[in-house]
N, C-alpha and C positions, 0 to 999 in steps of 0.2 A: 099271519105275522103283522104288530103293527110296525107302520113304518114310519122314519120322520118327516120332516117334511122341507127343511130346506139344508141344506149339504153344501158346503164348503168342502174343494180339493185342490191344494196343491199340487202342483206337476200332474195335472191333470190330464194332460193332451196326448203325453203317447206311452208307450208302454205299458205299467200294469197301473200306473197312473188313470190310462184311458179305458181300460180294463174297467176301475171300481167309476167313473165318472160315469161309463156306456150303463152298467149295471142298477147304479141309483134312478138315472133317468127313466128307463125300463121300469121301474118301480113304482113311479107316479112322484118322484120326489125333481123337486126344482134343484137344480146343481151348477153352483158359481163354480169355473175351475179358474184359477190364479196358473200362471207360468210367463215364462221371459217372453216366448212369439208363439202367437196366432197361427197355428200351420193350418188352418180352417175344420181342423177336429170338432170342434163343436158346434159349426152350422149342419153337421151330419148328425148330430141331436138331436134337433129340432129347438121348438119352442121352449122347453123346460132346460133350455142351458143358455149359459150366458160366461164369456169370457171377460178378464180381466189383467190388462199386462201388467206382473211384480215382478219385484225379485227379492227370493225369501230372504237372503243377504240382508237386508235393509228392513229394519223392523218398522218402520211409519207405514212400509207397504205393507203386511200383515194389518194393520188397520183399516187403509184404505180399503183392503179386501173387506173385511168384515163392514165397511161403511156400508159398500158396494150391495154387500147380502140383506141388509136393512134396508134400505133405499128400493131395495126389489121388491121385497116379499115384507121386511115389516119381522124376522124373525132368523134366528138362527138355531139349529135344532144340533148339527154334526159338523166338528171340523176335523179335514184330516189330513197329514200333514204325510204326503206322498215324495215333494220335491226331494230328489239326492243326487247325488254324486258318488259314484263308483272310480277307485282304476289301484295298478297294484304298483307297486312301486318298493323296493329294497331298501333297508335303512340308510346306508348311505347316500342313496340315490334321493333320499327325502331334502329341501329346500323349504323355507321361508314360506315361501308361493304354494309351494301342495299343501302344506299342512294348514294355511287358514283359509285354500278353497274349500280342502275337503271339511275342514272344521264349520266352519261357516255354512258350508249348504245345510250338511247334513244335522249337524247338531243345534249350532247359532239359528239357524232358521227354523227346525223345527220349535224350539224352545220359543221364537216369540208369535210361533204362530200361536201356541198353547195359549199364550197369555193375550195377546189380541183376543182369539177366542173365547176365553175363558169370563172375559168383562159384560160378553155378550151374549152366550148361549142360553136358552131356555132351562130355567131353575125351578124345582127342578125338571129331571129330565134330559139336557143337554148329552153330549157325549163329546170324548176327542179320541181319536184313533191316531196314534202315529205308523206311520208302516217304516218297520226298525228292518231287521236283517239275522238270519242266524251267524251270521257275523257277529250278533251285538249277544252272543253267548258262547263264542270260542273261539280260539285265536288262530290264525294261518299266514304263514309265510307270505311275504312282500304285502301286509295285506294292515301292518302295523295301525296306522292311521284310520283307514276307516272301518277295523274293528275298534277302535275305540271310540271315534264317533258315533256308532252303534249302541259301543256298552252306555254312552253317555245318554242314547233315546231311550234304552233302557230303563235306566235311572231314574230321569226327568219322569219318565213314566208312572213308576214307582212311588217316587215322593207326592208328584202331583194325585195320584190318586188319594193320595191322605190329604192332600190339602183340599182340595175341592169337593171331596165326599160331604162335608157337611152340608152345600147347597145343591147335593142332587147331582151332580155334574159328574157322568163316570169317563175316566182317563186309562187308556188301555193299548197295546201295541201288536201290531200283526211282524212277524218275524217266519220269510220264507226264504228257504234254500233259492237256486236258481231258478228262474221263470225265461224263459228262450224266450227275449224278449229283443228287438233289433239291437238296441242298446248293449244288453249284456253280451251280444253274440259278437260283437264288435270289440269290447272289452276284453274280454276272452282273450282276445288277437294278438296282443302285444307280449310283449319276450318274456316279461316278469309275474304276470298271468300263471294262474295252474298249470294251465295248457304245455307253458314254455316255449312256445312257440311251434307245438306239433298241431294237427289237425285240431278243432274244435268241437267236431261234429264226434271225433270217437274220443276223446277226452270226456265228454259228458253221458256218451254210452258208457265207459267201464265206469265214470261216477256213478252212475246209476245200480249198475249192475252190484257195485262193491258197497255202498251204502244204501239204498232206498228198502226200506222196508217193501211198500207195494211197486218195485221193483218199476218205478216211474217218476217223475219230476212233475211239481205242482203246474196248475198251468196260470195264465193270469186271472181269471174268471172265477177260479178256484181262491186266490185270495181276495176277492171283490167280493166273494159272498161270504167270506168270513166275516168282512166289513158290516155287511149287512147284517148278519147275526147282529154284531156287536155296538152298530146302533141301533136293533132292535128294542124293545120293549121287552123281547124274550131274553136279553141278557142281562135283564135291569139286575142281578146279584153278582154279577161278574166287573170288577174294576181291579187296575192296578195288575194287570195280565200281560205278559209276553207272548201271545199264545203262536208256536211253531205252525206255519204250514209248510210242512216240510215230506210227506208224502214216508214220515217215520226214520226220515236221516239223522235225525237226532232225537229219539225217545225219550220223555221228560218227566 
């Protein structure tokens, strides 16, 4: 498989974030991760990583980043726009304040990573992965706002792959059910959550049990290497993809 060779990732440092940053490095590929703080994730790296504090919020830092990646290596080959924002919250219970964090991380931020990247990536050849949510293709109770921040990476996805297709540049989105990741386990927690506030741990057994095709939940590693497909060489005919890792909870 060929691979690229310098990689850009948002929200890189924990979760399934650290997941696809641990996986490219592994690869032989050099990998900037952007996020707010340093928890020292990427000195366990080694050499082929290198941190940078943004915040995707703020579109001049989407640039910075990508300065960052040139300044390194001289090249940008993959960016991929991992940073989000989860939590559930009831219509009523929505504010001012939830609606343009969650707007802003997930959506606003992804959208100018594309385009930072997009000014820069290797033409052709380049790729942009966003990693969206099965969220961002069906809706769920208290859960308003960031399925649509979702449908919105979706979209972005979509169009972009038509826009940018003429220089090479393929635009494509990873969308997985839950990954037991600290974060979502945490999330989970709270009242207005699936959960509703009963156990979490047997909440995502009878999920599993009642929806999973292979009767299991993706894991992080599992979507880090879809990543890799999809800034393969091997996927050069594939753009413009929502593609489910969803372990067949939602068959498409």
């Amino acid at each position: 498989m060929t691979l690229p060779q310098t990689i850009i990732v948002t929200g890189g440092t924990k979760g399934i974030g650290a997941e696809i940053s641990s996986a490219f490095c592994k690869s032989g590929a050099s990998v900037l991760i952007g996020a707010r703080h340093d928890n020292g994730f990427v000195k366990d790296l080694g050499k082929t990583a290198r941190f940078q504090c943004i915040d995707v919020c703020r579109p001049n830092d989407h640039k910075m980043l990508v300065e960052a990646a040139l300044e390194w290596t001289g090249r940008i080959d993959v960016f991929i726009n991992c940073a989000g924002y989860s939590a559930w919250k009831p219509i009523v219970g929505i504010d001012e304040h939830f609606w343009d964090q969650m707007i802003d991380t997930n959506l606003k931020g992804t959208f100018f990573g594309c385009q930072a990247a997009a000014e820069h990536l290797q033409s052709p050849g380049g790729s942009i992965i966003n990693i969206s949510s099965l969220a961002g293709k069906r809706g769920s109770a208290n859960n308003s706002v960031y399925c649509a921040s979702k449908f919105g990476v979706n979209g972005l996805t979509q169009a972009l792959a038509k826009e940018l297709g003429p220089r090479g540049i393929r635009v494509n989105a990873v969308c997985p059910v839950y990954v037991q990741t600290p974060g979502l386990l945490n999330a989970l927690q709270d009242i207005h959550a699936p959960p509703l506030g009963t156990d979490v741990t047997q909440y995502l057994e009878k999920f599993t049990e009642g929806n999973s095709a292979l009767s299991r939940l993706p894991s992080g590693n599992e979507v880090a290497k879809a990543c890799i497909f999809l800034a393969s060489q091997e996927s050069s005919a594939i753009t413009g993809q929502c593609i489910n890792v969803d372990c067949g909870v939602l068959p498409q």
